[in-house]
N, C-alpha and C positions, 0 to 999 in steps of 0.2 A: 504493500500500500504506500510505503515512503516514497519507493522509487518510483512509481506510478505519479505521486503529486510534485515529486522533483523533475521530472520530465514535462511536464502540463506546465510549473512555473518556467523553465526554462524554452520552452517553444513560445511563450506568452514575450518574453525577453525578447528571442529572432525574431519573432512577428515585429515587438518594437524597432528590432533595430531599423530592420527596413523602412517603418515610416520615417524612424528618425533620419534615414539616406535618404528619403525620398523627398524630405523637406528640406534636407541641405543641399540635394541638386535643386530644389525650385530656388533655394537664395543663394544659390554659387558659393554656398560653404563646403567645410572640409568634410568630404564623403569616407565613410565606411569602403574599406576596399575591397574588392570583389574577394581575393584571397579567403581575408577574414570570414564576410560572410560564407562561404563554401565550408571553411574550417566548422564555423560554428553549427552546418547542415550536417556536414562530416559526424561533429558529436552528439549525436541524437538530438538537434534541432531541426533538420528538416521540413517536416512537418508546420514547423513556424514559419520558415523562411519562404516555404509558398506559399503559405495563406496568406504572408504580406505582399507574395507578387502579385499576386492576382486582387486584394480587397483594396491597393494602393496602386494596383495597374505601374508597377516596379518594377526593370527588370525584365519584361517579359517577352523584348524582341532580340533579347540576348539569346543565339542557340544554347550556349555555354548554360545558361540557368533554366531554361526551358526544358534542354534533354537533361543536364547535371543534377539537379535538384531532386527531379524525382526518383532518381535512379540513386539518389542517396537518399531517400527516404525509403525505398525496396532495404539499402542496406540497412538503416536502422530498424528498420521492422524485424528483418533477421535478425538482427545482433539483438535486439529485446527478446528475441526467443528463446535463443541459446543460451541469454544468462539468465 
C-alpha cells in the first residue's frame, strides 16, 4: 500500500513538472530538459509525464516523447510487477 501511494505522489510530481515546462516555454524561461524528464519516466513516473503531455498539449509532436514515453510506461508496469 506504501508503495502504491509513493508512486501516485510521485507521477502527481511529473505531471507537475511538465506544466511547470510548459509554462516556462510560454514565458521563455528556463525549461526542464528533455533528458531529465525521460529520466524521471524512466523511474516509474511515466504515467505522469503523459498525462501532462496530452492535459497541457506538451511535448506531443516530439517522436522522441510520443513513441518514448509510452514505451516506458510498458517498462514501468513490468518492473511494478516483478517487484
Amino acid at each position: 500500500m506504501e508503495v502504491e501511494l509513493l508512486l501516485i505522489a510521485w507521477n502527481v510530481v511529473t505531471l507537475l513538472l511538465m506544466l511547470m515546462d510548459k509554462n516556462q516555454a510560454k514565458q521563455g524561461g528556463r525549461r526542464i530538459s528533455e533528458r531529465a524528464l525521460f529520466l524521471c519516466a524512466l523511474l516509474f513516473g511515466a504515467l505522469g509525464i503523459l498525462a501532462g503531455m496530452y492535459t497541457f498539449r506538451h511535448k506531443t509532436k516530439h517522436v522522441s516523447f510520443v513513441i518514448g514515453v509510452p514505451c516506458l510506461l510498458i517498462l514501468n508496469l513490468l518492473g511494478y510487477y516483478y517487484i
